[in-house]
ZARO-887987 format. One record per residue: residue number from 1; chain; residue in one letter; x, y, z of N, C-alpha, C in turn. Coordinates in nm, 4 decimals, m for minus. Example, Ala and Ser with C-alpha at 12.3 -4.5 7.8 and 13.67 -1.06 7.14 Angstrom:
DOFI    nr   kette   rest        nxx        nyy        nzz       caxx       cayy       cazz        cxx        cyy        czz
DOFI     1       A      a     1.3190    m0.5690     0.7800     1.2300    m0.4500     0.7800     1.3200    m0.3300     0.7800
DOFI     2       A      s     1.2850    m0.2250     0.7080     1.3670    m0.1060     0.7140     1.2900     0.0030     0.7870
END
This chain:
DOFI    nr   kette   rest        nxx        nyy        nzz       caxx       cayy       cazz        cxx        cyy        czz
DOFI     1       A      x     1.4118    11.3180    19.4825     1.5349    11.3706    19.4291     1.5268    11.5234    19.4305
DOFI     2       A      x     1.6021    11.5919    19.5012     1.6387    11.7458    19.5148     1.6536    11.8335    19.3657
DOFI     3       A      x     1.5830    11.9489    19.3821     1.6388    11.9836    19.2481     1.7192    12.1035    19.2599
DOFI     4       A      x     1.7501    12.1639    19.4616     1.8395    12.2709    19.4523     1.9462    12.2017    19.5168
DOFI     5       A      x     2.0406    12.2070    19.4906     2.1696    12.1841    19.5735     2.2162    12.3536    19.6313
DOFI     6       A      x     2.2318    12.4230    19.7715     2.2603    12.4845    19.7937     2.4270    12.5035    19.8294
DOFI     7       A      x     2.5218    12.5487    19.7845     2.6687    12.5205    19.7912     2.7340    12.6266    19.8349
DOFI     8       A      x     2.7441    12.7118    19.9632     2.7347    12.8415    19.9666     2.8981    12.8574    19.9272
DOFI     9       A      x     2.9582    13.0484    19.8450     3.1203    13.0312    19.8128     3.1773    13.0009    19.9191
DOFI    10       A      x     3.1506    13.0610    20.0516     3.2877    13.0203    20.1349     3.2946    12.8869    20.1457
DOFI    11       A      x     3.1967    12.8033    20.1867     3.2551    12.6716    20.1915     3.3152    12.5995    20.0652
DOFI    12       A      x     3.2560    12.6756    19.9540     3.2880    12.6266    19.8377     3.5009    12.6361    19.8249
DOFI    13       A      x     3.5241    12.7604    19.8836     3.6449    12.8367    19.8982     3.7284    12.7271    20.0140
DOFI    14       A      x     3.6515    12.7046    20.1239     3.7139    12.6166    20.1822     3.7636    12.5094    20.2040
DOFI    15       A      x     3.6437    12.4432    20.0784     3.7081    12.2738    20.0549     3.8054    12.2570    19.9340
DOFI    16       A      x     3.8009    12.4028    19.8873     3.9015    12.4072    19.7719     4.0649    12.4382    19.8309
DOFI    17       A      x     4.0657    12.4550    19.9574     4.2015    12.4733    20.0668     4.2336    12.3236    20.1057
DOFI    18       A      x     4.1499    12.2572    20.0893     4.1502    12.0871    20.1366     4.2652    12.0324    20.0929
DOFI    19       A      x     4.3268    11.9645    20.1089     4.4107    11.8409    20.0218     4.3572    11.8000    19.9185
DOFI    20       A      x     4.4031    11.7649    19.8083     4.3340    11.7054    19.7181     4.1981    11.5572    19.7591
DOFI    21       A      x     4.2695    11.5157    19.7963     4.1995    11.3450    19.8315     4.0975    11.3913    19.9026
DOFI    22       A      x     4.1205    11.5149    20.0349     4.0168    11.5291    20.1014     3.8994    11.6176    20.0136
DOFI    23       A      x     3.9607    11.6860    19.9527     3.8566    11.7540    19.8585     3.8058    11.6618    19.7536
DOFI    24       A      x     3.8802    11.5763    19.7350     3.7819    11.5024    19.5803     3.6478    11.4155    19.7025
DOFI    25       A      x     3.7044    11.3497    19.7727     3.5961    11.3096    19.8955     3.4747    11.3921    19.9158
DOFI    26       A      x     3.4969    11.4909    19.9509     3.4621    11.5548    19.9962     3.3321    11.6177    19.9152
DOFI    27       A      x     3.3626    11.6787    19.7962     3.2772    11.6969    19.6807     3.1942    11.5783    19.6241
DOFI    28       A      x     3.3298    11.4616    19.5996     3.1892    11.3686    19.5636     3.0469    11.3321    19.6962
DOFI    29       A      x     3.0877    11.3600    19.7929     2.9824    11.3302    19.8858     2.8751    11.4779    19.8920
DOFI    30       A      x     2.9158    11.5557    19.8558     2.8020    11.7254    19.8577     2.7435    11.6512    19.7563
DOFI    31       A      x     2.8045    11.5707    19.6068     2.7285    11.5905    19.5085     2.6003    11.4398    19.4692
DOFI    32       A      x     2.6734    11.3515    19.5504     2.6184    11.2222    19.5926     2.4545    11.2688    19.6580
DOFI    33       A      x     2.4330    11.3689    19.7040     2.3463    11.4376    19.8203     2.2050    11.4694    19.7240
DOFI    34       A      x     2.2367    11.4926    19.5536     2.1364    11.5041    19.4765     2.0867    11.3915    19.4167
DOFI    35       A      x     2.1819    11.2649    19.4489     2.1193    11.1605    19.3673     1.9611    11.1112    19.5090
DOFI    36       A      x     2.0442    11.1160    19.6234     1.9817    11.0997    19.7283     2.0252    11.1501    19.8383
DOFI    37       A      x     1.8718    11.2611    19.8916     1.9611    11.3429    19.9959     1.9446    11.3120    20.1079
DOFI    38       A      x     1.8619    11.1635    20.1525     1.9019    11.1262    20.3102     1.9473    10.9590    20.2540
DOFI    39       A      x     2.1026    10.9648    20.2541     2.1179    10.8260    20.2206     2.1062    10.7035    20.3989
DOFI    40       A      x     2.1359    10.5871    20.3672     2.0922    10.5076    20.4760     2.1867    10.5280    20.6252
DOFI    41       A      x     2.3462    10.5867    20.5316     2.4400    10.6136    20.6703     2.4413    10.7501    20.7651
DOFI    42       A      x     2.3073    10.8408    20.6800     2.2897    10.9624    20.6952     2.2217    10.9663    20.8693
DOFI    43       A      x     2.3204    11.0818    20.9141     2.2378    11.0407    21.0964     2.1933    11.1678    21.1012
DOFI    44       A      x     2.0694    11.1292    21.1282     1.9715    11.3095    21.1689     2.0103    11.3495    21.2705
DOFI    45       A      x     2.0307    11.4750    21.3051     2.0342    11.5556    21.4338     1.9254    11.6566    21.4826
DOFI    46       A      x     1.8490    11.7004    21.3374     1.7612    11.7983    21.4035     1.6344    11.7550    21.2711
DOFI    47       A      x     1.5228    11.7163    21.3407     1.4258    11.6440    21.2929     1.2693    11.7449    21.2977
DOFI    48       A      x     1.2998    11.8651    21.2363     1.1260    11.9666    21.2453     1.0321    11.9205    21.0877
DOFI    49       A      x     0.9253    12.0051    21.0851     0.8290    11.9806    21.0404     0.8736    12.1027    20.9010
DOFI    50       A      x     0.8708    11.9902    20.8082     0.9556    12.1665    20.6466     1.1140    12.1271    20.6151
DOFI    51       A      x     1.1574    12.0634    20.7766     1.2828    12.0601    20.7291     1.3994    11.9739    20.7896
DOFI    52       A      x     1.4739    11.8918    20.7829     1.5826    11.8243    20.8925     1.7150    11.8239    20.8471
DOFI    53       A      x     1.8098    11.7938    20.9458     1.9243    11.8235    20.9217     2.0121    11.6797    20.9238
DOFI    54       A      x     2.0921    11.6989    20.8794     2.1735    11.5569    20.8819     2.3334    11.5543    20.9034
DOFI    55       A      x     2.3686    11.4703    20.9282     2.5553    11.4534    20.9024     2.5557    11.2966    20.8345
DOFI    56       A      x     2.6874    11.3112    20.7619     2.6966    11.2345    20.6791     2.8194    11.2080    20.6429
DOFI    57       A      x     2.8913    11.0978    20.6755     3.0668    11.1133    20.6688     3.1064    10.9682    20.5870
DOFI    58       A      x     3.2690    10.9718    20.5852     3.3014    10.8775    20.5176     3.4462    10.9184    20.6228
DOFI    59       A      x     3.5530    10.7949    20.5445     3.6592    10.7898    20.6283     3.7698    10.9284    20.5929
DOFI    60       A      x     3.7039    11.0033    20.5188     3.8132    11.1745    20.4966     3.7561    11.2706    20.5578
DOFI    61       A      x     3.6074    11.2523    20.5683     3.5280    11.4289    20.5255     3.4035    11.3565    20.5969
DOFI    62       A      x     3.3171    11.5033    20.6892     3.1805    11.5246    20.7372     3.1571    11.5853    20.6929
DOFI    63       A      x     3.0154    11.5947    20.6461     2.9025    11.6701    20.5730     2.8011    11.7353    20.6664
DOFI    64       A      x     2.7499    11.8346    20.6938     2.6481    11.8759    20.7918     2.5491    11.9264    20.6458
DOFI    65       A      x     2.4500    11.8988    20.6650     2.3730    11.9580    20.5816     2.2328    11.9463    20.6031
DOFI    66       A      x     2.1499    12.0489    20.5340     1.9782    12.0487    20.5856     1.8960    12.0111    20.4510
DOFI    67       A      x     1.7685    11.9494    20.4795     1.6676    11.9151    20.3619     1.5987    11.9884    20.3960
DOFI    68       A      x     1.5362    12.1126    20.2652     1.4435    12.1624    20.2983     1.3558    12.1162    20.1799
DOFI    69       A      x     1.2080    12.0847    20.2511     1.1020    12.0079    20.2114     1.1378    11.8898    20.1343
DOFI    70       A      x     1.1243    11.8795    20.0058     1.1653    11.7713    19.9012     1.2359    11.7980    19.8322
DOFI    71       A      x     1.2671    11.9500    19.7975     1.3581    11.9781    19.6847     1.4810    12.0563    19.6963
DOFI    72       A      x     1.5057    12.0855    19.8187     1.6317    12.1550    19.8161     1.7426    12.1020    19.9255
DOFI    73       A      x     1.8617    12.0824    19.9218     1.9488    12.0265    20.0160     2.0450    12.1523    20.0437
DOFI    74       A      x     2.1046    12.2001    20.1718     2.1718    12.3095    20.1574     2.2902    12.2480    20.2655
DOFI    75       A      x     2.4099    12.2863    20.2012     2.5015    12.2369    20.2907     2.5736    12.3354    20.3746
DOFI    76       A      x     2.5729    12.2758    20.5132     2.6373    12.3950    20.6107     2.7435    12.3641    20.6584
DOFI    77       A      x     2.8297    12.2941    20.6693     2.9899    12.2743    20.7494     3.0239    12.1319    20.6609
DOFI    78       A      x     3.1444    12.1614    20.6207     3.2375    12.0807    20.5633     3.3682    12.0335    20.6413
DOFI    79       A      x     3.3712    11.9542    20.7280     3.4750    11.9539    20.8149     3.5274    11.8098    20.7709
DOFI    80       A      x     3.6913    11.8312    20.7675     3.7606    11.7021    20.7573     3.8210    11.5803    20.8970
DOFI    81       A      x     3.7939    11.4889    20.8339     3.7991    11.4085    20.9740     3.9766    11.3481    21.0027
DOFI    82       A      x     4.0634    11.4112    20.9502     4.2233    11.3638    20.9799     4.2468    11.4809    21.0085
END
């Protein structure tokens, strides 16, 4: 279990431009990411040694985001899928 969630403002700024639905989606899945940050639908793309990256979607919203070591998850692109 992660104990940094990294949330940088602009994206923070950007999913707050979202639609509602896509933003409530959207957030609950950044925040879903601390209970467990490689869940089972989670598809790796970049797999190094310290650190990997993942995407992670549902039927509103993609998640791009990186694990670094055990404790920190940092999220990098928030893109909506409609």
């Amino acid at each position: 279990m992660p104990d940094q969630l990294i949330y940088p403002y602009r994206l923070r700024m950007q999913v707050a431009g979202f639609p509602p639905n896509i933003r409530d989606a959207a957030n609950l899945l950044i925040m879903s990411l601390l209970g467990d940050p490689v869940p089972p639908d989670a598809k790796p793309f970049v797999e190094v040694a310290g650190h990997s990256s993942y995407e992670l979607s549902n039927d509103l919203v993609t998640v791009y985001y990186t694990v670094l070591g055990d404790d920190t998850v940092a999220v990098n692109v928030v893109h909506p899928n409609t």
